[in-house]
C-alpha positions in Angstrom: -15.5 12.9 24.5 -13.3 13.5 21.6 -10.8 11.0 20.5 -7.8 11.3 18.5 -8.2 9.0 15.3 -4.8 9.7 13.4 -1.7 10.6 13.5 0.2 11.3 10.7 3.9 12.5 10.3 5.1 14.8 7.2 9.4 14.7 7.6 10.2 16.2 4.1 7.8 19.8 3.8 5.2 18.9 1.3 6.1 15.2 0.9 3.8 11.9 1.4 2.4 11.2 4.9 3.4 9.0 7.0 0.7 7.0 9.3 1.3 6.7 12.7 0.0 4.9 15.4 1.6 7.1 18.7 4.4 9.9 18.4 6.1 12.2 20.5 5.0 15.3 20.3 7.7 18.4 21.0 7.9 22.1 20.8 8.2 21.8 17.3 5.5 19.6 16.6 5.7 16.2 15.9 8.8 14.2 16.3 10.5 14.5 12.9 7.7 16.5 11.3 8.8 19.1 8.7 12.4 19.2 10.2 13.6 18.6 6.6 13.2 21.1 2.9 13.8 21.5 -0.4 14.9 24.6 -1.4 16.2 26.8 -4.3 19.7 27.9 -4.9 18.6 31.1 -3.7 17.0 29.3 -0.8 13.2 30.1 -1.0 11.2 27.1 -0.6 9.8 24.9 -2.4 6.3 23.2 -1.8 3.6 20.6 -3.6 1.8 24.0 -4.4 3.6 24.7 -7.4 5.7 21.5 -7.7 3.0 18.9 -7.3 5.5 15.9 -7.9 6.8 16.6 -4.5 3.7 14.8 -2.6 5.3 11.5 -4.0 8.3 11.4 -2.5 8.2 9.2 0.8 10.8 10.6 3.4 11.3 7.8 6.3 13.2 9.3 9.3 15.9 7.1 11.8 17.8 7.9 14.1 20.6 8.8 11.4 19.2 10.4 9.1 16.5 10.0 6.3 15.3 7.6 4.1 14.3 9.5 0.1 12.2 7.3 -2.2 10.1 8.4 -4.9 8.7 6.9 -8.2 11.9 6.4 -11.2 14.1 6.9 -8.4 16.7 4.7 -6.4 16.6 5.0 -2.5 19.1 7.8 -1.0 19.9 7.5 3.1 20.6 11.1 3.6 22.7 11.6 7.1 21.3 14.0 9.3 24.1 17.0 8.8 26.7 17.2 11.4 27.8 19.6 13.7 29.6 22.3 11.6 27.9 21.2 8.3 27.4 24.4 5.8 24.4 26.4 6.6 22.5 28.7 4.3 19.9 31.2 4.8 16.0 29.8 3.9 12.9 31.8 3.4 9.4 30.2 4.5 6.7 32.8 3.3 7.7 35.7 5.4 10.7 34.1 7.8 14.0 34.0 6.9 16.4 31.6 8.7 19.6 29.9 9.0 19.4 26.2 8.5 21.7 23.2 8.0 22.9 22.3 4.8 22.5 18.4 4.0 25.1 16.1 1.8 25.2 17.1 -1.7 24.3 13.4 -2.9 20.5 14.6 -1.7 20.8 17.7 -3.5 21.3 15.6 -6.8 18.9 13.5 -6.1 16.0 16.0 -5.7 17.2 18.0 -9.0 16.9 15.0 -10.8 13.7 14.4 -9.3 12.1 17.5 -9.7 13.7 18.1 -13.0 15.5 21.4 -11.3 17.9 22.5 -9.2 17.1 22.0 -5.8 19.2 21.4 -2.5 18.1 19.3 1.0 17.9 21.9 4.3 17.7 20.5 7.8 16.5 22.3 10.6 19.1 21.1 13.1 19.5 22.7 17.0 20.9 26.2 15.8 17.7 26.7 13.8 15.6 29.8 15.1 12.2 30.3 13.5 9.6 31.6 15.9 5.8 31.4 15.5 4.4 34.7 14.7 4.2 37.1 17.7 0.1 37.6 17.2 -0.5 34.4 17.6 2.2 33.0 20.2 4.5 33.5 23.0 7.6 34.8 22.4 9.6 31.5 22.6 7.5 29.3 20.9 9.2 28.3 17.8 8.1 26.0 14.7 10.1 24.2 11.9 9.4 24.2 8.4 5.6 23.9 8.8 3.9 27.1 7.5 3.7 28.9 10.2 2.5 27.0 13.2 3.6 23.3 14.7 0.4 21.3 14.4 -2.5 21.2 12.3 -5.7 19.5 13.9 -8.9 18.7 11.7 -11.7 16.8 12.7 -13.4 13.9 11.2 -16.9 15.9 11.0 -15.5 18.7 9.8 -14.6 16.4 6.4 -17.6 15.0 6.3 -19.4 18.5 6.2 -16.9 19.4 3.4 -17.5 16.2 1.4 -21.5 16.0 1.2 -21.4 19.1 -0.4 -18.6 17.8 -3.5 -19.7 16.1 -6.0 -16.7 14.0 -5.5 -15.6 13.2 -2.0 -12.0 14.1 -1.1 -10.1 12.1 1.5 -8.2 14.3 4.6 -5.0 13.8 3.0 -5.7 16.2 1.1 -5.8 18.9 4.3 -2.4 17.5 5.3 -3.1 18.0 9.1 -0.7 15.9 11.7 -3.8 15.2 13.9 -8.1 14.0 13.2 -10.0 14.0 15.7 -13.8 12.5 15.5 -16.4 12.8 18.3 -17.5 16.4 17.9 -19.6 19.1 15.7 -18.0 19.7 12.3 -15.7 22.8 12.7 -15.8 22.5 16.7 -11.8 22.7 16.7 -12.3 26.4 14.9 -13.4 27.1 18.4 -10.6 25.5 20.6 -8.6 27.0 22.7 -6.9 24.8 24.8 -6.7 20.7 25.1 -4.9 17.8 25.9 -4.0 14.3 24.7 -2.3 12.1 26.6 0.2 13.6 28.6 0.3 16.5 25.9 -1.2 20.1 25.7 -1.8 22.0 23.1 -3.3 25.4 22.2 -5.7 26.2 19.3 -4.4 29.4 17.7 -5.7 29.9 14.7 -8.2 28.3 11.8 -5.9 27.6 9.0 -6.2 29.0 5.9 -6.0 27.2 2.9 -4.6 27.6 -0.9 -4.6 25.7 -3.8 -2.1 22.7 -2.4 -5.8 21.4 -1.5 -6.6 20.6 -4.7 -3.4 18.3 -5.8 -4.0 14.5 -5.1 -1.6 12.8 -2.8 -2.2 9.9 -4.8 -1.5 10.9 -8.4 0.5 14.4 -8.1 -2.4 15.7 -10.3 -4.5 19.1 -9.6 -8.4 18.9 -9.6 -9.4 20.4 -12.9 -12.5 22.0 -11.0 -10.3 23.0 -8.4 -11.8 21.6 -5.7 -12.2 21.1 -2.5 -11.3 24.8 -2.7 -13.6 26.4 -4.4 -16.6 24.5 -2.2 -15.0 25.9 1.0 -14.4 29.5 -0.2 -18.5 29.4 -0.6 -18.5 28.6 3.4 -15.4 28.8 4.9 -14.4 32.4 4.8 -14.6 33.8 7.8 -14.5 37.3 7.7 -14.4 40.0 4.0 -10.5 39.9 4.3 -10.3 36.3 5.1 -8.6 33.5 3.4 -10.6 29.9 2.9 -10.1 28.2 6.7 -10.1 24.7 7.5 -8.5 23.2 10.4 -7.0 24.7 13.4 -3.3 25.9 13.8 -1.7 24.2 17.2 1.0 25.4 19.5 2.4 22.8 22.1 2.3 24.2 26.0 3.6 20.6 27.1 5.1 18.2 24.7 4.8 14.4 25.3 3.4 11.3 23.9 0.1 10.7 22.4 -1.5 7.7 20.5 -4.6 7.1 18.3 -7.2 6.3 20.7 -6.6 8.9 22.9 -9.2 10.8 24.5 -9.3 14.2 23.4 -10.1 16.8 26.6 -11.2 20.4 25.7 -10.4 22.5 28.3 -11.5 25.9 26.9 
């Protein structure tokens, strides 16, 4: 059987993971996953795709708030926004929604950062983003995640990538929240419902994949051959209209806990 082999926690869209060893998993995903982004001032948002320098800031969530480091820069706690804090309207790709605004100190602290203007957005209890229709029930909603609330990759499926680079690649470069090992490489492509611990989840849709793949989590820097993308789009394309896919989009159908270790039960 399948086990689960990480778990790993992304609270600021686009920033460094965060390892975990168990989590609570909730409509939205992940505990704290995603629930926090930087935006423009005319609130479309902004990712590690075309503002690398983003995957090195470390985001540490508490009960509070959130904890902003990032190299050259002094520690911020950022408060979680209260009750009746400003809210502005966000774009992600095509969804447009109202989120929380968060203290202007973080709003600073990310334009200095980035070396533009940016502000914090929270997605706080008022925030309405649902999953798109084809793919999910009408209630199921997602945060600032691209468009689902998991991403699930497995272990072989890595390993099938990497034997064909000339450089291997480690998985945080796929950003998913959950590695499974224990199956055929791309088995999760095919999975349509499973449960870990006391959670299940529902395999929606292979993910498809842009050029976010090639910037290292390590050094903020792009691949000059642009890979692992360009391998995949050889293989990994799975129809003539198709992006590049690699790991499987998740819905939650009953949140919980899970830890690594966990046995991984395809039920369909």
């Amino acid at each position: 059987m399948p086990t689960l082999t990480s778990i790993t926690l992304y609270p600021l869209k686009s920033c460094a993971g965060l390892p975990l060893t168990r989590a609570t998993v909730e409509p939205l995903g992940l505990q704290h996953d995603r629930r926090w982004m930087a935006i423009r001032p005319d609130g479309s948002f902004m990712t590690g795709r075309e503002l690398p320098a983003l995957v090195r800031v470390r985001a540490v969530p508490g009960p509070s708030g959130l904890l902003l480091s990032a190299p050259g820069m002094p520690e911020l706690a950022v408060p979680v926004p209260p009750t009746g804090a400003p809210r502005l309207d966000v774009t992600v790709w095509d969804d447009t929604c109202s989120a929380a605004r968060a203290h202007a100190d973080a709003d600073r602290w990310l334009s200095e950062y980035l070396g533009q203007p940016a502000l914090l957005v929270y997605v706080d209890e008022r925030m309405q983003r649902p999953v798109d229709p084809k793919y999910a029930a009408p209630e199921d909603r997602v945060g600032f995640a691209d468009g689902f609330p998991l991403l699930l990759i497995s272990e072989a499926s890595l390993a099938d990538v990497n034997q064909r680079l000339a450089q291997p690649v480690p998985m945080s470069r796929f950003r998913p929240n959950l590695v499974v090992d224990g199956c055929e490489a791309f088995a999760e492509d095919g999975w349509k419902r499973l449960r870990i611990g006391t959670v299940e989840l529902a395999g929606v849709k292979p993910c498809a994949r842009c050029v976010f793949t090639t910037v290292d989590p390590e050094t903020a820097r792009a691949d000059p051959q642009q890979e692992p993308l360009r391998t995949l789009s050889t293989y990994r394309r799975m129809g003539p209209k198709s992006g590049v896919m690699f790991g499987q989009n998740v819905i939650v159908r009953r949140p919980g806990e899970i830890r690594v270790g966990d046995a991984v039960e395809i039920l369909e």
